[in-house]
N, C-alpha and C positions, 0 to 999 in steps of 0.2 A: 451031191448037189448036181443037177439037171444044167445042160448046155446052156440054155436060158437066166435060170439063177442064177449062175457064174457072170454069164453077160451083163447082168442088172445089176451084181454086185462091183462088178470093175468097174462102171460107168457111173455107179453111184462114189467109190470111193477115186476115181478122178475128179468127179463134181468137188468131192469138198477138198481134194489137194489144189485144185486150182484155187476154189475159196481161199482158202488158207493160205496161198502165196503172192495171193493180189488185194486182199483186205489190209486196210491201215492201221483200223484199232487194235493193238497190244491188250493179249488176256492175259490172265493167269489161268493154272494151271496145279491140280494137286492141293485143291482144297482142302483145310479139311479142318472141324471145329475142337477147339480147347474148350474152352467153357462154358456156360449158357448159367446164368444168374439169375432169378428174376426176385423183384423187390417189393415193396408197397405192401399197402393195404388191401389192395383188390388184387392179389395174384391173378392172371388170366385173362385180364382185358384185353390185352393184346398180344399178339404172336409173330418177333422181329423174322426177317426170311434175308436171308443174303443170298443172290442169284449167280451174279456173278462179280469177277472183279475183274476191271481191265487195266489196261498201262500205257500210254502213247509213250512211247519211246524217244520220240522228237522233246512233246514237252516234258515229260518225268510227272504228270501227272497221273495219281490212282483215280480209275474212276470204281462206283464199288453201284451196283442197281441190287435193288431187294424190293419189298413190297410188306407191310404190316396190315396186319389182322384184325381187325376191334370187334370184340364180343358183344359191347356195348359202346353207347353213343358218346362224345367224347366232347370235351370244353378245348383241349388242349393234346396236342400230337409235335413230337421232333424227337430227330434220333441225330446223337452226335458222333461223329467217326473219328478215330485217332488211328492213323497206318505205323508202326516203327519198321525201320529197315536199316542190319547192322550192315556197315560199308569197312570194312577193316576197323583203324581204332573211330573212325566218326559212328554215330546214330543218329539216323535220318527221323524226323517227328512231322507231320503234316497231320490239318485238321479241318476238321469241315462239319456243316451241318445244315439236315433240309426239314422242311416242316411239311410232310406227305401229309395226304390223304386218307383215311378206312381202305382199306384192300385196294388200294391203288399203285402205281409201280413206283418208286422213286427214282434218282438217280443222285450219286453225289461224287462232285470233284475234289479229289484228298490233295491237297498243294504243301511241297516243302519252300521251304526258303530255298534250297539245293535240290533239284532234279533229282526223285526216287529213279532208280537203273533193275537192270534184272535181276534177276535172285529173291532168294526171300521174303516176305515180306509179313509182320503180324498185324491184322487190322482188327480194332476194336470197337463197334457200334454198342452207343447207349439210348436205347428206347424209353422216352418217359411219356406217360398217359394222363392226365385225369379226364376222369368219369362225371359226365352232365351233373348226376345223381350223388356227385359226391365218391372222397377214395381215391388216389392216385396211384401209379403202382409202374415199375420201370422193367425192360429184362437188356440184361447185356450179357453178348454174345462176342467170343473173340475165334477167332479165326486163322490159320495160316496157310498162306500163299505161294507161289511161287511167280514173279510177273516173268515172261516168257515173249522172245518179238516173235511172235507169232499167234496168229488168231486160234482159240481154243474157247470152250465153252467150260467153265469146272461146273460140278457138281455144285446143286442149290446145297444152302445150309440153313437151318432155323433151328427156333427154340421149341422146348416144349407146346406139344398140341394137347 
């Protein structure tokens, strides 16, 4: 690596430790998907995407953004999210659900009764569809996390394409 690259690379990788030590929002970290389901009669209508998952740390809320896919024109679109996070002998349950758009980006606040914390966490979104034309059809997608105080990006996950 050339004098140059070297320079642009330490300059780039202090850009994002600075990033990373003066951002508020809590990510997760070390995604990575369990299982992907899909249901209905029209298998393929739509295509759930989980982007990332974050965590404020202040309030113990998950926040979890993805974006859904429709193949076809839709009467009806909502994806509902359940987070579990074991805390010694408690389990943490928080639930949420937003009613997106066709290939538009979502966002959803996962809230416990009790403050989710760092460590692990399994989140489970459920996509249900029906189709203008008739047919419904769901895909669910579950997920584990790690919520981290510190800003990270995890890797996207989706269902089958």
């Amino acid at each position: 690596m050339g004098t140059r690259n070297l320079r642009k690379f330490i300059l780039a990788a202090c850009v994002v430790v600075v990033l990373i030590l003066t951002m508020g929002v809590q990510i997760a970290a070390a995604s990575s998907i369990h299982t992907v389901t899909v249901l209905g009669e029209k298998p393929g209508i739509i295509d759930l995407t989980i982007a990332s998952v974050g965590f404020d740390k202040t309030s113990g809320i998950v926040t979890v953004t993805g974006s859904v896919g429709c193949a076809t024109p839709l009467d009806l679109l909502f994806v509902d999210f359940a987070a579990v996070q074991n805390r010694g002998r408690a389990t943490l349950r928080g639930f949420s659900t937003v009613a997106p758009s066709c290939a538009g980006r979502f966002t959803a606040s996962v809230e416990s009764d009790t403050t989710f914390a760092a460590g692990p966490v399994v989140i489970q979104a459920t996509a249900i569809a029906c189709a203008s034309d008739g047919g419904c059809a769901g895909e669910v997608l579950q997920i584990s996390a790690v919520l981290i105080p510190r800003e990270h990006t995890s890797n996207s996950v989706h269902g089958p394409r």
